[in-house]
C-alpha positions in Angstrom: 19.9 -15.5 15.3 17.4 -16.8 12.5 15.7 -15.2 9.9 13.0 -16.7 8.6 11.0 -16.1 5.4 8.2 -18.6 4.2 5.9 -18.5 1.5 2.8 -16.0 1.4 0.0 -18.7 1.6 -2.5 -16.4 -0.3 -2.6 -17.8 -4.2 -3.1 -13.8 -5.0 0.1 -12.6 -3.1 2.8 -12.0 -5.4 5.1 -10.3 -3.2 8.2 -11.5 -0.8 10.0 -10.3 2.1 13.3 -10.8 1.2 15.5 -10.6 -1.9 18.9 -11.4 -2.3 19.6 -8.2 -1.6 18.6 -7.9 1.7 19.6 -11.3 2.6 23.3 -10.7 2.1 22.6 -7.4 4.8 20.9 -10.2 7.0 23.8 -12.1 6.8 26.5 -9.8 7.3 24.5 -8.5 10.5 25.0 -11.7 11.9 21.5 -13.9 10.8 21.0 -17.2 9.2 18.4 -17.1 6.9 16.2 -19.2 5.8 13.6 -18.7 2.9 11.2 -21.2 2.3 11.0 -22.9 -1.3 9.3 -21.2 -3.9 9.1 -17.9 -1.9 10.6 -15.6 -4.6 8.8 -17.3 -7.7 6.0 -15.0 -8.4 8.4 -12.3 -8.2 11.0 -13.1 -10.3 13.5 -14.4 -7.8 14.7 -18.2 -7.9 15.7 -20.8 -4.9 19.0 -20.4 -6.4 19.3 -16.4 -6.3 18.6 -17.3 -2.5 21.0 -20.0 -2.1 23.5 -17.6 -4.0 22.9 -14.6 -1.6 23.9 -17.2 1.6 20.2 -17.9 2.3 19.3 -21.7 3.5 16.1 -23.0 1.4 14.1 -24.8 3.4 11.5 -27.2 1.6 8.2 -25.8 3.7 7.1 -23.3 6.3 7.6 -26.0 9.0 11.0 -25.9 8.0 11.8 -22.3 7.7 10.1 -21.4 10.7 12.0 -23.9 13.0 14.0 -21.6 15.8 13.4 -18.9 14.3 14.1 -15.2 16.1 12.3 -13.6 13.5 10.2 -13.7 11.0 9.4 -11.6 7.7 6.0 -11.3 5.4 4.3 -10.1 3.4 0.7 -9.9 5.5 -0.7 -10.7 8.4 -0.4 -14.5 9.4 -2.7 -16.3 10.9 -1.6 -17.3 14.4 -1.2 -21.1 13.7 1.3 -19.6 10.5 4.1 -19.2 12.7 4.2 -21.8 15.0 7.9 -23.1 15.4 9.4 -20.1 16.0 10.6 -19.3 19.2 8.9 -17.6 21.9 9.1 -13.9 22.0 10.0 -13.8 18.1 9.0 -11.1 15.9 6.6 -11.1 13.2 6.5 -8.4 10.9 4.6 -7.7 8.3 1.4 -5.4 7.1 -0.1 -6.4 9.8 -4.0 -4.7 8.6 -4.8 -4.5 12.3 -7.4 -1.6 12.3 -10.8 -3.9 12.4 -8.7 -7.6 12.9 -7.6 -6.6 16.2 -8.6 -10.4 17.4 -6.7 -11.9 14.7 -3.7 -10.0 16.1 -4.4 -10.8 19.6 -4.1 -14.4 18.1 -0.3 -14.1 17.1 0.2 -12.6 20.6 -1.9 -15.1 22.7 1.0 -17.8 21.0 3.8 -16.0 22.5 5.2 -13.6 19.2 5.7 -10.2 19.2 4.1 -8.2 15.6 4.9 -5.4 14.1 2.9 -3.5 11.8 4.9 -1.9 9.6 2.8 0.2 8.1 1.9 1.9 11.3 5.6 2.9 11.1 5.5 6.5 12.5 6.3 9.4 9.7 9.6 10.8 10.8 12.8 11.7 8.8 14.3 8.6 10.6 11.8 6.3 9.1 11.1 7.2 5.7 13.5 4.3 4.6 11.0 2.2 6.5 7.7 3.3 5.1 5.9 1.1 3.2 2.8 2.4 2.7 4.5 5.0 0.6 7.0 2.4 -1.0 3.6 0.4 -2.0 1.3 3.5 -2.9 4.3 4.8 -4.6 3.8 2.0 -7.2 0.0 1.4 -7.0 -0.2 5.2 -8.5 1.9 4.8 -11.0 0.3 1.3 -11.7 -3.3 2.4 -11.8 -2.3 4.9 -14.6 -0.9 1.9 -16.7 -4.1 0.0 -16.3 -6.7 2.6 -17.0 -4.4 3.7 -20.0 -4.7 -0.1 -20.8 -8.1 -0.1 -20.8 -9.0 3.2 -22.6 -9.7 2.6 -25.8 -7.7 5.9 -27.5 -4.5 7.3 -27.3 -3.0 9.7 -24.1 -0.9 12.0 -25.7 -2.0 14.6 -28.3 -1.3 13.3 -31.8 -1.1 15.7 -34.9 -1.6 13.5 -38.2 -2.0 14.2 -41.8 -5.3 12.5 -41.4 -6.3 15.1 -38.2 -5.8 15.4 -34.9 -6.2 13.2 -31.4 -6.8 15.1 -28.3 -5.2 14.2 -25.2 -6.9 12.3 -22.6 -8.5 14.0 -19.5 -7.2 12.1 -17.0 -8.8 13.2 -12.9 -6.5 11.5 -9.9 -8.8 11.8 -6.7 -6.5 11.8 -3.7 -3.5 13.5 -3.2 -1.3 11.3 -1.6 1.8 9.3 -2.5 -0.2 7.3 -5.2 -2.1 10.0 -6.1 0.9 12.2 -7.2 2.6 9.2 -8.5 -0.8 8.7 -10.7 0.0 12.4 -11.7 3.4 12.1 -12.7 2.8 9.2 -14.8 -0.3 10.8 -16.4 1.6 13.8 -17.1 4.7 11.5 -18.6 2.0 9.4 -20.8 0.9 13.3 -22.5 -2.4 13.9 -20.3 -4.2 16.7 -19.1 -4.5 16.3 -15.4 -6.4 17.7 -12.9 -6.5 16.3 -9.4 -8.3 16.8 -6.0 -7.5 16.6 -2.0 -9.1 17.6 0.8 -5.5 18.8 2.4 -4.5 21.9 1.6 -1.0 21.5 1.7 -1.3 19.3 -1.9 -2.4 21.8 -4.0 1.3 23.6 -4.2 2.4 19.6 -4.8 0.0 19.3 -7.6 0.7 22.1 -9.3 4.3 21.6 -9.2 3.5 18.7 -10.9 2.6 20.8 -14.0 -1.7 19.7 -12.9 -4.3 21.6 -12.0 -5.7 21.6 -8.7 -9.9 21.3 -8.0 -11.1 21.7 -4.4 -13.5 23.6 -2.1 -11.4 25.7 -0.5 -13.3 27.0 2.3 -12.5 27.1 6.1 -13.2 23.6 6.6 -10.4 23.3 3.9 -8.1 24.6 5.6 -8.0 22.5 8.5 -8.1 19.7 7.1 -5.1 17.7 7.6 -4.0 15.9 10.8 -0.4 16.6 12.2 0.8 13.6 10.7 0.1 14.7 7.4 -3.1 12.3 6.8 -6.4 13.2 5.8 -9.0 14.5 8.0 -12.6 12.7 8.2 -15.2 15.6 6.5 -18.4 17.1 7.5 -21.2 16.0 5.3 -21.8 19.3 4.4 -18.5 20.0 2.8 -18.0 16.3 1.2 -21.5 17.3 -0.3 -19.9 20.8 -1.6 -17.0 18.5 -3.3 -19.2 16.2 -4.4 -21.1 18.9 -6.7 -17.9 20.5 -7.8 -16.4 17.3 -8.7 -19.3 16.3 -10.3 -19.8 18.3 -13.3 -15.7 17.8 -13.5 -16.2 14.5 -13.7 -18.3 14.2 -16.8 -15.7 15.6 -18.8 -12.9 13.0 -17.7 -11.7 10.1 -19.9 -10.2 8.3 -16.8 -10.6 9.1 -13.7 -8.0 7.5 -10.7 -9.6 7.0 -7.0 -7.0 7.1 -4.4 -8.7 8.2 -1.0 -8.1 6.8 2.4 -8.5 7.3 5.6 -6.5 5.4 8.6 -9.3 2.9 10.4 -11.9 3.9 8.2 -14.0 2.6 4.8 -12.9 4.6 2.1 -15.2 7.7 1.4 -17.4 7.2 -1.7 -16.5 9.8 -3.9 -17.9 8.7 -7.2 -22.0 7.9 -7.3 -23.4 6.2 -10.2 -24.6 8.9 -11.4 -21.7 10.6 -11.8 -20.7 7.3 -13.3 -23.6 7.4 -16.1 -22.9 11.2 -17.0 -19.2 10.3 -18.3 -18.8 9.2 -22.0 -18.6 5.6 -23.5 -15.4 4.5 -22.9 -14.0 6.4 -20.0 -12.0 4.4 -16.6 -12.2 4.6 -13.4 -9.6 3.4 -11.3 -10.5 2.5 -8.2 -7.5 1.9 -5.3 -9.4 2.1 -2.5 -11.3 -1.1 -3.2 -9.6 -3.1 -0.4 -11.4 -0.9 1.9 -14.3 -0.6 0.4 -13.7 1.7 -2.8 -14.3 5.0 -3.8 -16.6 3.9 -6.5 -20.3 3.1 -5.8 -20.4 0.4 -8.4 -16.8 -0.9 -8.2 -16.4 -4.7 -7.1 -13.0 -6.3 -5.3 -11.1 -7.9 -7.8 -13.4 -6.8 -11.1 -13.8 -5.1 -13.8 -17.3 -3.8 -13.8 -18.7 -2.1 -16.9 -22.2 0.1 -16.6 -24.7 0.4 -18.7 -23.1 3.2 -20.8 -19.7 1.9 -21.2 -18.0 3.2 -18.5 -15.2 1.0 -17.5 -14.6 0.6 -13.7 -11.8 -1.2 -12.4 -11.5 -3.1 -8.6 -8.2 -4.7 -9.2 -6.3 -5.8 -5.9 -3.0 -5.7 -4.6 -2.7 -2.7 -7.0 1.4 -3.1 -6.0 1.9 -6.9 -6.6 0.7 -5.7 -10.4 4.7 -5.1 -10.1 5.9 -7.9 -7.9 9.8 -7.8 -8.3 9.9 -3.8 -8.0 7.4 -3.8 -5.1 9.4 -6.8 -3.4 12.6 -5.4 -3.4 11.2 -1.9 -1.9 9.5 -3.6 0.4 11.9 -5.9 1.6 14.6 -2.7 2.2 11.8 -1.5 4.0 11.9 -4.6 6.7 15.7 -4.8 6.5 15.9 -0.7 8.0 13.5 -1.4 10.6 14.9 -4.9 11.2 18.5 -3.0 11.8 17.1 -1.5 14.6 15.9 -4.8 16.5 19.4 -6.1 16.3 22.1 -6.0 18.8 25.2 -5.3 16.6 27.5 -6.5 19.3 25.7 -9.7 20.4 24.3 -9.9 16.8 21.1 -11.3 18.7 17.2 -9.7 18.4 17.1 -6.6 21.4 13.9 -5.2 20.4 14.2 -1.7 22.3 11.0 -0.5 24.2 11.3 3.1 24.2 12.3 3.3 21.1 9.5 5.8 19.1 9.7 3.2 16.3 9.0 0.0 18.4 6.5 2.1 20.2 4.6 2.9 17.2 4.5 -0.2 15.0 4.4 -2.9 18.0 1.3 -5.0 18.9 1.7 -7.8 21.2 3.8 -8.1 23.8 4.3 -11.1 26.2 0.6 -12.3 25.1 -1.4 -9.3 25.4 -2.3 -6.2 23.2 0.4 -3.4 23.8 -0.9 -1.0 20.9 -3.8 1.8 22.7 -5.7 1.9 19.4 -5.9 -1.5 19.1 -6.5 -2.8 23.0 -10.0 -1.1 23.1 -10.8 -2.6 20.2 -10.4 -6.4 21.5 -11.9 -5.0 24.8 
């Protein structure tokens, strides 16, 4: 059985699939690996950390991919990206298949079988496996270290001889994994924090936090999670509600942190530019939802966009690659416990197991063709 690990081909991709770490696991379940040259670089990890660990370096993706049975990433390939491995093998990565449903199709038309990890379901038995909160985990606590960056005071409170510095307002919009990792590091850096969801199961978790929670809590409030703990989509009349609430809020904030998203859907807007222009000179805005779209009216992919009265809005992306050697290894124990359960211990050969809830959940081709219902009517 092979293991194979190439390069991300996007120049903005700091991340990789494999460390040592993992590679020695591989190994000892019975894999050759092989990790194309260079793969580790932007994350701290040399050719030689490989070679060290028992992984083969191959000198390109040609090479790597030869034979084999599987194959780790960081993103969705292209179809043409894993040509040379063997029929039938797996490809997993973040697969981003809500909307690219024909680009998946395309891995499957060539014969491999993908896995989208981060449709991994959310079950006791797979929260080593979850990388969306492995990832969000770290964008949250990221964000805070940017916007902090880019405010031009202090956080904390400081008493001087020569007076005093308030602390900073800081406002996380979102409750989930980043967004209470965005609170704990505010809280850590000597904010005041306040934070908003539309779930009402996150106000106990924001509080606990030592924040204070800010929502509409009506009916529609109350119902407003889904049974696998995600966001529900909002009436208009009650993101308009929020909206107001969170509006006069807002105008007090020195940096405010966007986390909100919804599986298959743009992110909501949350902050207007109005809103924008009622906050002081000098304030940030965070936004993490700019890959799908943003929170942020004015906020642009992969910018910093500053309005007319010095707000500061920030589009950075692949908020987790800001951290590319904690975000790797995370990410790559993340493969390695869902990889575990593809692998026949005994014949130490890939058995991907059908009715398994996992493989169910996170698989999207199968012998050519679309297996995943949310993603078949989409190609239809």
């Amino acid at each position: 059985m092979r293991i194979a690990v190439p390069t991300e081909p996007d120049p903005t991709e700091t991340r990789v699939a494999a460390t040592p770490e993992t590679v020695k696991k591989y190994i000892g379940l019975g894999a050759d690996v092989a990790v194309q040259a260079g793969a580790g670089m932007k994350s701290g990890i040399t050719d030689a950390d490989y070679q060290a660990a028992g992984a083969t370096v191959t000198p390109d993706a040609n090479a790597t991919l030869s034979g084999a049975d599987i194959v780790l990433r960081v993103k969705r390939p292209a179809g043409s990206e894993v040509e040379g491995a063997k029929p039938g093998a797996a490809v997993i990565a973040i697969m981003d298949p809500y909307g690219n449903a024909d680009a998946v199709a395309d891995i499957g038309r060539r014969g491999f079988t993908a896995f989208a990890m981060e449709l991994m379901p959310r079950i006791t038995r797979a929260q080593v496996m979850d990388v969306l909160s492995s990832q969000a985990n770290l964008a949250g606590y990221r964000a805070v270290i940017d916007g902090a960056a880019e405010y031009g005071r202090a956080i904390p409170m400081m008493m001087t001889a020569a007076g005093t510095i308030p602390a900073a307002r800081i406002f996380i919009m979102g409750v989930g994994v980043a967004g209470l990792q965005a609170i704990a590091t505010a809280r850590r850096l000597g904010g005041i924090v306040t934070a908003t969801d539309v779930r009402p199961a996150t106000k106990e978790q924001v509080e606990s936090l030592g924040a204070k929670f800010l929502a509409v809590e009506d009916e529609e409030f109350k119902q407003a999670q889904t049974a696998g703990g995600y966001a529900k989509q909002m009436s208009p009349e009650y993101m308009a509600k929020q909206a107001a609430l969170t509006a006069s809020h807002i105008a007090k904030q020195d940096i405010v942190i966007t986390t909100a998203l919804i599986p298959g859907r743009p992110a909501p807007r949350l902050i207007t530019a109005d809103m924008i222009r009622s906050m002081r000179p000098g304030s940030v805005i965070v936004d993490l939802a700019i890959e799908r779209g943003g929170n942020v009216e004015t906020a642009r992919a992969g910018e910093t966009v500053v309005s007319e009265n010095g707000v500061r809005v920030l589009g950075a992306l692949n908020m987790p690659g800001r951290l590319a050697a904690s975000a790797s290894s995370l990410y790559a124990k993340n493969l390695l416990a869902f990889v575990e359960t593809l692998i026949d211990k005994d014949t130490k050969s890939l058995a991907i197991k059908w009715d398994d809830e996992l493989v169910k959940a996170t698989a999207l081709t199968r012998d050519g063709e679309l297996v995943n219902p949310i993603f078949q009517q989409q190609a239809a």
